[in-house]
MARMAR-50823 format. One record per atom (N, C-alpha, C): y, z, x. Coordinates in pm, whole numbers, plus 50000, padded with zeros to 5 digits. Last residue first. Example, Ala and Ser with C-alpha at 12.3 -4.5 7.8 and 13.67 -1.06 7.14 Angstrom:
# MARMAR-50823
497755070851285;498945071451367;500035078751290;494315078051319;495505078051230;496705078051320;
END
This chain:
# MARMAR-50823
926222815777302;927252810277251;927992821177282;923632823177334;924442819577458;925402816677378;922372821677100;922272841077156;923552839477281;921772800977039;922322807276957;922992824277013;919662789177198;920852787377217;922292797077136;917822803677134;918172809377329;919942802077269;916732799976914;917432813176938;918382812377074;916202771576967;917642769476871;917912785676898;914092776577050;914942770277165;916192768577139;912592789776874;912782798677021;913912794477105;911722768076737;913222781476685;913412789076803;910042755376949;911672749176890;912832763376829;908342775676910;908932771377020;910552766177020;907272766176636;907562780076645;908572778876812;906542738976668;907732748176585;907882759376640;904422747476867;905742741076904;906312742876814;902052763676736;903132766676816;904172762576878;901712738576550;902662751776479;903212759276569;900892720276653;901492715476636;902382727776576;898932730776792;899332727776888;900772723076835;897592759476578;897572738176616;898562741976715;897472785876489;896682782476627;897212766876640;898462791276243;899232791676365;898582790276481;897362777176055;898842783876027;899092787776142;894392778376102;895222766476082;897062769576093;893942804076166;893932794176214;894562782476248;894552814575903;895142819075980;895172806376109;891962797075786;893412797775751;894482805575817;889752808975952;890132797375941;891722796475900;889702837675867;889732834975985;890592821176007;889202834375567;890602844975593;890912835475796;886952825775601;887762821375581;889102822575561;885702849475712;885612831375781;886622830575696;886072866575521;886682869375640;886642856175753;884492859475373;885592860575302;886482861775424;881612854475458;882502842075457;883692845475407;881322884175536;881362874675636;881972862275587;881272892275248;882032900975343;881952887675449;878762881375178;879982879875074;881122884575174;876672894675351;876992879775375;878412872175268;875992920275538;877082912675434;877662901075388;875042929475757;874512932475610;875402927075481;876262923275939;875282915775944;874072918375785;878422938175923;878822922175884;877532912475885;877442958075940;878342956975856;878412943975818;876292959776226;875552961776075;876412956075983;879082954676354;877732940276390;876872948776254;880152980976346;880762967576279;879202958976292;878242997476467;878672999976371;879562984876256;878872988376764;877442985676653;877832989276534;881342994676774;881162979776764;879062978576695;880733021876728;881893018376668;881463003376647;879313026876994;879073032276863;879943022376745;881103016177205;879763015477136;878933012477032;882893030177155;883543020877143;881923014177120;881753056877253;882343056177130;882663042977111;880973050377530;880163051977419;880393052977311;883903048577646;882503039577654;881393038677523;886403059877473;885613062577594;884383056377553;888423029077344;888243048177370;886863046577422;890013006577190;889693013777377;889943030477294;889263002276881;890253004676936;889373009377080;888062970576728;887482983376790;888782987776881;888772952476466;889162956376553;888592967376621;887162927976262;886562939776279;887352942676408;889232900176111;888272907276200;888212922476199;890412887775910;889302878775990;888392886276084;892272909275806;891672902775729;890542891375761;893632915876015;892772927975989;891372921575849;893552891176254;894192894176148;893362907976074;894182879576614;893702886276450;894182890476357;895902873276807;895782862176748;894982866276610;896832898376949;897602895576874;897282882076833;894052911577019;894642915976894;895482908776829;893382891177188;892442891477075;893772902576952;894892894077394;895322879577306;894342881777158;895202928577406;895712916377439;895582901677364;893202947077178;893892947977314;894002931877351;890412955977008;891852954277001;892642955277107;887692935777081;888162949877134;890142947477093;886542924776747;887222921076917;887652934276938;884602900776575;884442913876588;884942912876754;885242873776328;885232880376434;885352895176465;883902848676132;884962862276138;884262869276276;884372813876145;884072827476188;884362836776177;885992788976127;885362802176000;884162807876064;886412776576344;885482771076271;884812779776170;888882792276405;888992778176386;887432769076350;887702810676550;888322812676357;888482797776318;886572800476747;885832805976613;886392806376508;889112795176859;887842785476843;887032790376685;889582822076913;890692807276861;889802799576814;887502830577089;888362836976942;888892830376872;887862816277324;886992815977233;886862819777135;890612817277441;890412804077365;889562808977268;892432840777515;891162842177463;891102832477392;894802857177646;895042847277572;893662843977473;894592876477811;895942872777776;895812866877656;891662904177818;892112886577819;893602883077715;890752929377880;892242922377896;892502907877910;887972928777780;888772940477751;890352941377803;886392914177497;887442911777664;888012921777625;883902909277323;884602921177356;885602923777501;883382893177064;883912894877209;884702907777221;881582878776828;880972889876904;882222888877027;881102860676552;881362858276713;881882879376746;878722849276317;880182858976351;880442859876527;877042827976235;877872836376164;878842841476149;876502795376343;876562812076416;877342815176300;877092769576436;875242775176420;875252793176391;879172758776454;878982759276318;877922768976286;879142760476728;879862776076700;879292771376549;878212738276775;877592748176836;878052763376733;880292723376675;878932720676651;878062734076627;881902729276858;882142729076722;881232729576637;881342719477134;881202731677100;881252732776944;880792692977254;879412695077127;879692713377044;882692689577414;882452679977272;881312687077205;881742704277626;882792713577547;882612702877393;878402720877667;879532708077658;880752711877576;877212742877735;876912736477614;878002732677654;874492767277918;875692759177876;875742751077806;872462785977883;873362788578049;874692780478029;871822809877693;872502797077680;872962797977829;869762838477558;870962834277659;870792818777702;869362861277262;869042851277403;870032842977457;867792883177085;868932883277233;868252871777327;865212889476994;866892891376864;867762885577002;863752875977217;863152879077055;864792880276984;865072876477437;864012864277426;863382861677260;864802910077428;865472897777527;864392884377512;864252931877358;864722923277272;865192909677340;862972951977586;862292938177509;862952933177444;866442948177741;864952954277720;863792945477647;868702943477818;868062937377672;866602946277638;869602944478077;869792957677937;869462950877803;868592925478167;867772933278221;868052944378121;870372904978137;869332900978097;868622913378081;872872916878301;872702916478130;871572915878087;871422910078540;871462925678521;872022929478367;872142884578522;869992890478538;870492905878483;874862882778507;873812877478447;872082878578435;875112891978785;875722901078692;875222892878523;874112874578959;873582884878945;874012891378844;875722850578837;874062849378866;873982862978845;878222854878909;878062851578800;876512858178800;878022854679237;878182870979175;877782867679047;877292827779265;876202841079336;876642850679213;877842806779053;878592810179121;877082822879161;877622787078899;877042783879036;877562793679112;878492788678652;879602782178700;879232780378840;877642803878436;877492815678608;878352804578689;878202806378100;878412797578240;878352804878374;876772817677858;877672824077951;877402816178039;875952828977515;876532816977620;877332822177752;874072843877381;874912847377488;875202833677574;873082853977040;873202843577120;873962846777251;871632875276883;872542874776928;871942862777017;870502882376524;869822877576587;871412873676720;869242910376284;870192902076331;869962898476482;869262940576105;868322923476100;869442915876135;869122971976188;870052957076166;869102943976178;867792993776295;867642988076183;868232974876119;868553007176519;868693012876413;868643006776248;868052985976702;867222996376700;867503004776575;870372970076667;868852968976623;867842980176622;872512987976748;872202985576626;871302978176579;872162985977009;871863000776919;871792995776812;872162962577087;870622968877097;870362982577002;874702959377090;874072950576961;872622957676952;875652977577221;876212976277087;875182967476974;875332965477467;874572979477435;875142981077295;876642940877438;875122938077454;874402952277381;878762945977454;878432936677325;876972940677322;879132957077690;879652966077520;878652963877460;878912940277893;877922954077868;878162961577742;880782923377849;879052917977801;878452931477790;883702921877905;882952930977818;881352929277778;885382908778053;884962906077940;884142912577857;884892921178320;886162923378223;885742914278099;883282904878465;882902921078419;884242921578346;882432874678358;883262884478472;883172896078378;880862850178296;880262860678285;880772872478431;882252832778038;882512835778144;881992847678185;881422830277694;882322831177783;882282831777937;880682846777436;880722835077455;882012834177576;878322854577109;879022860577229;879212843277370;877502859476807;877292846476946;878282852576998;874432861076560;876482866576635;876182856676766;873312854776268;873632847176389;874712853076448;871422864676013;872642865576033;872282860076229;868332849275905;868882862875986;870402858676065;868872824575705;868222836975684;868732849175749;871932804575732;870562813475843;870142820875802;873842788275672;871962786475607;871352800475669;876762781975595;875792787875683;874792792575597;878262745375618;878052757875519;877032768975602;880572738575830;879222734775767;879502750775686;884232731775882;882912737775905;881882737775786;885572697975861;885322707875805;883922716875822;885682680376189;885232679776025;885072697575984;888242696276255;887472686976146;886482683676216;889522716276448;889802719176293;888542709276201;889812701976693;888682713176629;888412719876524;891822684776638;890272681176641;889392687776619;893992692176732;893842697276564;892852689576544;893742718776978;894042704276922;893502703176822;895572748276977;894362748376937;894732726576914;897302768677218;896942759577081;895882757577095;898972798077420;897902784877405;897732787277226;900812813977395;901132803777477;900262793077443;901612835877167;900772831377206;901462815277253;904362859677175;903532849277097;902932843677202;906802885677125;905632880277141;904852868977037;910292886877250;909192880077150;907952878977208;913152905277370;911642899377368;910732898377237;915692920477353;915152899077375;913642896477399;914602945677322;915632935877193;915392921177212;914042948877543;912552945777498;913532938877344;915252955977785;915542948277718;914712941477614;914662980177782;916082981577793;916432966377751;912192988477899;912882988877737;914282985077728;911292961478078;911952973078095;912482977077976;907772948878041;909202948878029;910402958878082;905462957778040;906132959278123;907322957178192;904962955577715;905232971577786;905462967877962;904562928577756;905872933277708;906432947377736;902102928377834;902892922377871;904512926977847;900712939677568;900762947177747;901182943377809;901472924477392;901952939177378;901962944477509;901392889977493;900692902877446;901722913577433;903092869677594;902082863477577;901202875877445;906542869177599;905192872977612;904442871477541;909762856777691;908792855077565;907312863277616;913142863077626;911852868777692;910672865577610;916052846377664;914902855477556;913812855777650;917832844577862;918582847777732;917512855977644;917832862978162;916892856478050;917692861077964;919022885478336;919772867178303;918372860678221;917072902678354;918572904978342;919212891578264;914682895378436;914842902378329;916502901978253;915512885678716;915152876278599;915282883278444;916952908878799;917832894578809;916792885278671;914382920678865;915282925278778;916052917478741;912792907279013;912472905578901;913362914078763;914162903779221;914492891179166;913792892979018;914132928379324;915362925379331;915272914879215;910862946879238;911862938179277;913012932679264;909402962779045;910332967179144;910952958079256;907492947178954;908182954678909;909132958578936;905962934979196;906782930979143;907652932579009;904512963479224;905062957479286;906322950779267;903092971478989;904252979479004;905202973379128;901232945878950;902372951678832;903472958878896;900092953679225;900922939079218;902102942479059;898612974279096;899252973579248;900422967879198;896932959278948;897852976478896;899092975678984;895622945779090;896072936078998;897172951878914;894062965579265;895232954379295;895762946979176;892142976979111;893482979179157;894462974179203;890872955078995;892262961478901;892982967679008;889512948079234;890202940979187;891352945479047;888242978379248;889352968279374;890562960379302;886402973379063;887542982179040;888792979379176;884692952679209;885682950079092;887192963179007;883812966779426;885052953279465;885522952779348;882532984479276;883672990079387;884492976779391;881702978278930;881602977079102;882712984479181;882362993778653;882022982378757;881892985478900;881943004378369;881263006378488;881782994078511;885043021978168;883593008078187;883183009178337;886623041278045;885953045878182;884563028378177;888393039277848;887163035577828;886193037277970;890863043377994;890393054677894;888603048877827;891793024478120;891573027278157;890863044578128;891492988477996;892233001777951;891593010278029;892342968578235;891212971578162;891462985678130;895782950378144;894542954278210;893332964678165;898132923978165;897112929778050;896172943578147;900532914878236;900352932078202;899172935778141;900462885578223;899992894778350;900272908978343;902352859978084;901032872878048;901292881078202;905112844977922;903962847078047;903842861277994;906132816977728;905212828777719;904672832277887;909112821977960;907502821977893;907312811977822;912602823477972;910822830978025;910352829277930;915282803077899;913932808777781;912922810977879;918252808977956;917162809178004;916552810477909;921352783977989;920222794377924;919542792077938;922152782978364;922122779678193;921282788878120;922332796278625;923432794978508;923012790178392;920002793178817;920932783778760;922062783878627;918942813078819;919962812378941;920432803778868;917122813178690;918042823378580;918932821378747;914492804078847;915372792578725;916402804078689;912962815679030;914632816778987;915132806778915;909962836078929;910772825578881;912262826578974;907032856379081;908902852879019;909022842778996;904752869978924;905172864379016;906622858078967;903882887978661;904162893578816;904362886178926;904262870478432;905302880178497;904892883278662;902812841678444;902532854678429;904132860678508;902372812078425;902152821478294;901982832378376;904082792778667;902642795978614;902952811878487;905622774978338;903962782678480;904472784778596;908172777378179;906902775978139;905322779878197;910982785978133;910192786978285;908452787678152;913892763978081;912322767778036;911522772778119;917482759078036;916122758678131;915022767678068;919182738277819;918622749177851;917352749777944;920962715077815;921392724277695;920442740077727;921932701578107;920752702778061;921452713177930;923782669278270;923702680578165;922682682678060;923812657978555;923102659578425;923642669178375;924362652778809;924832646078750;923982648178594;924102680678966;925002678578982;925412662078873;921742691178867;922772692378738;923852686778794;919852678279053;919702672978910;921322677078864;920142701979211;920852688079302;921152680679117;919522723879120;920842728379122;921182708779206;916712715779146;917492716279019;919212715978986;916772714379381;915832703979333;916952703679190;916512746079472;917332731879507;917612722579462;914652751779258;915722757479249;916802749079273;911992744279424;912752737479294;914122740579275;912202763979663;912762749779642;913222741079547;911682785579501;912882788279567;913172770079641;908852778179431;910122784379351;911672778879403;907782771479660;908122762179549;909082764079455;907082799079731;907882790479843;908682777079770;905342812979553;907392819079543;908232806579613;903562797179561;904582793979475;905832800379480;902842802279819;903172794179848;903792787279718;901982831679769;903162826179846;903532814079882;899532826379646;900802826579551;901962831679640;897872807179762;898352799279659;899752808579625;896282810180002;897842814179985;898712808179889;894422784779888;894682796179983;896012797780014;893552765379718;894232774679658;894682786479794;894122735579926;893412739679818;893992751279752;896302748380191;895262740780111;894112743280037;898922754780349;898392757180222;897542745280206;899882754180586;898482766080581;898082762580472;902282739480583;900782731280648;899972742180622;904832748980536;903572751080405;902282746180489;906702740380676;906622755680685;905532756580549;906532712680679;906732724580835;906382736580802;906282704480450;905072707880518;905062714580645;908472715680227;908682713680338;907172710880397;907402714779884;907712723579988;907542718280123;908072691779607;907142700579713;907702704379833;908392679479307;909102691679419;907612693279480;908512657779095;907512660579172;908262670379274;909492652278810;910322656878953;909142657978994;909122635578519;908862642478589;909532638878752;910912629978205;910922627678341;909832638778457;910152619477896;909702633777978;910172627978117;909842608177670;911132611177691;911312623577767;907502594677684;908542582177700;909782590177743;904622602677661;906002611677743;906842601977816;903102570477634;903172581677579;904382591677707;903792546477701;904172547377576;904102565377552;900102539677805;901742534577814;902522538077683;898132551777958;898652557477797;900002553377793;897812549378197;896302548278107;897092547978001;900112557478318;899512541978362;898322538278239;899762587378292;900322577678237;900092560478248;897222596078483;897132598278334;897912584478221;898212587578725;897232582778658;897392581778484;900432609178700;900942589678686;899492580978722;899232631978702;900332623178635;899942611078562;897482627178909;896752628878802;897662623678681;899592628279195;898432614979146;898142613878939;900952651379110;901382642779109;900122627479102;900222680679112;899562669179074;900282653978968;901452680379380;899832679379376;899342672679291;904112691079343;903802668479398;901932672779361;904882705779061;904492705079207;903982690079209;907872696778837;906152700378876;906102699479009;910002700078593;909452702078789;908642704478789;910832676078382;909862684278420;909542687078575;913472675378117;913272668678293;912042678378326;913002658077873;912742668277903;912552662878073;914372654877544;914362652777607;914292662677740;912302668477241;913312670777302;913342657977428;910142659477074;911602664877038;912352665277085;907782654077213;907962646577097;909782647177020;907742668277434;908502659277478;908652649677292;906462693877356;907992689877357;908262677377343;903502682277398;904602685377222;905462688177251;903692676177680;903322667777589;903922672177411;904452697977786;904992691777803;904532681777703;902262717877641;903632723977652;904392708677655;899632706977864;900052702977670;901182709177607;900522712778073;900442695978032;900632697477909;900292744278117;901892731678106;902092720678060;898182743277997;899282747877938;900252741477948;896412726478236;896462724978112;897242729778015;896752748778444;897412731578429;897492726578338;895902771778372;897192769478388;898282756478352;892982751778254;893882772478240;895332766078270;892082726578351;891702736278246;893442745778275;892762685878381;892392705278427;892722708378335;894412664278359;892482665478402;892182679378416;896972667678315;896562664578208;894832662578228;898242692978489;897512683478481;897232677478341;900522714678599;900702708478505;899882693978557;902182744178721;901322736078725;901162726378596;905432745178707;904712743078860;903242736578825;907742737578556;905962736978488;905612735278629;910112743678418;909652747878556;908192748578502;912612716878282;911042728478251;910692725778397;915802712278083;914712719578221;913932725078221;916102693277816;915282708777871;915182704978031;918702686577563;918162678577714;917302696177766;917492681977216;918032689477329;917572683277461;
END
């Protein structure tokens, strides 16, 4: 197939966004032929990248689109990053509608940035549309009452805000409307669908797994006292205060078991403090069953995760959740707050689900699992390996592009 892909971001040297699009564009391009709009930014990194790897996205064009500098000179670095993608939007558009005057594309792709609440108009252009995977309905259930800050309850509110916002827009009805299929990332994504068209919507996961982290085959586990490992980014929506008051109750009540806390502060002030003040609900177990990793290389993670039993996360709206992926991908069984990328990448057969309900019950509940699995060592590798094989079957990079491709033979199938 000839594709139009709206990959605003797209590095092959960066993480989150940029990195989706790059590796999106990289397993298409094995199939399809593919015109790619990217922003000019990262345009250097490109055609670095390529110059290094002659031969590779032989059948990818990239567009570099960028926005007038008369009317963008404010934007630098990320400030006013996301009016200055509606501003890109609505140029590519140009960009695109100039391309078809001598091309013929079989279907347009809105690939990034990954989230509903900012617009697309690729569905101006008449062809078939495939949205997504995009996320941005996830948020922190709001029946578990979790403590945070004033700025951080800020920050849902605005991120609540912005849902009903661009909810109620002209263009986000138009997009809903003229998408042949709708793809989302989660369930909370999709509930902000409009039911009306939730018939064209599919959920599935945007991010893979490179099929490096799969081998060498995970080690066998030695550890006398069972190993959980908690692992991530130390923002109050991830849940450290669960894991943590979850794991203390259930030492205290007798569990022989030992917790690891990797968490990057990334230099950051707020990281730092909200990291002493985990340190500080350890009580004495801090340094004895509970200790904390400031960081570990991403080449050596595989390694790292072989050292550990069962992985411990409790995000309470992460879209997508590499570190879950990871683990099963090195036979881990996992213990996750059921809600967004964790529910829909588990299996009832790799993990211990805790459903959102009020603070202390969810508590209760996740100590309740960490005994279970820490008293069970026939139970833990049946569920590693339940973990792993799920894994393999649909985390590679290489299963969510099949799976993509039938997405691209539905869009066409649905336009006829």
């Amino acid at each position: 197939m000839k594709i139009l892909a709206s990959v605003y971001a797209c590095s092959p040297y960066d993480g989150s966004e940029r990195a989706v699009g790059w590796n999106w564009i990289q397993e298409l391009d094995k199939y399809h032929k593919i015109t790619a709009l990217t922003s000019h930014v990262y345009r250097n990194d490109i055609e670095d990248y390529l110059s290094k790897h002659p031969g590779e996205l032989s059948n990818t064009h990239f567009v570099y689109v960028e926005v007038p500098h008369a009317i963008s000179f404010w934007h630098v670095g990320y400030r006013g990053e996301r009016f200055y993608y509606i501003m890109w939007q609505k140029q590519a558009v140009k960009v695109a509608k100039e391309l078809m005057r001598t091309e013929q594309f079989d279907l347009v792709h809105h690939i990034t940035y990954v989230t509903c609440i900012l617009p697309t108009y690729m569905h101006k252009l008449g062809l078939p549309f495939l949205y997504g995977p995009v996320s941005g309905g996830e948020n922190t259930p709001s029946v578990i009452g979790y403590p945070m800050s004033a700025k951080n309850k800020l920050v849902e509110a605005i991120r609540s805000s912005s849902q009903v916002f661009f909810k109620s827009t002209l263009n986000f009805a138009k997009t809903m409307k003229r998408s042949t299929l709708i793809v989302t990332t989660t369930d909370e994504t999709k509930a902000v669908i409009p039911e009306k068209y939730h018939d064209k919507v599919r959920t599935f996961q945007s991010i893979g797994l490179n099929s490096d982290m799969f081998y060498p085959e995970p080690t066998t586990k030695e550890n006398i006292t069972p190993r959980f490992l908690m692992a991530g980014r130390m923002l109050y929506w991830k849940g450290y205060e669960l894991g943590i008051s979850a794991f203390v109750k259930a030492i205290e009540n007798g569990c022989q078991a030992e917790l690891t806390i990797l968490g990057d502060t990334e230099n950051n002030s707020g990281y730092d403090a909200h990291r002493e003040k985990l340190k500080s609900m350890c009580g004495s177990h801090l340094g004895k069953e509970i200790k904390f990793v400031s960081k570990v290389e991403h080449s050596q993670m595989k390694q790292f995760y072989d050292g550990f039993d069962v992985l411990l996360n409790c995000s309470l709206r992460d879209s997508g959740c590499f570190v879950v992926m990871e683990a099963m991908s090195r036979a881990l069984p996992v213990i996750v707050v059921n809600t967004g990328g964790p529910k829909v990448n588990t299996t009832v057969d790799s993990a211990i689900k805790i459903e959102p309900a009020p603070l202390q019950d969810m508590i209760n509940e996740t100590a309740r699992a960490i005994k279970i699995l820490a008293g069970d060592k026939e139970k833990r590798e049946k569920m590693g390996h339940s973990a792993r094989m799920h894994a393999l079957d649909t985390f590679t990079l290489e299963a969510r592009t099949e799976q993509m491709n039938k997405f691209y033979q539905e869009v066409l199938n649905l336009s006829k």
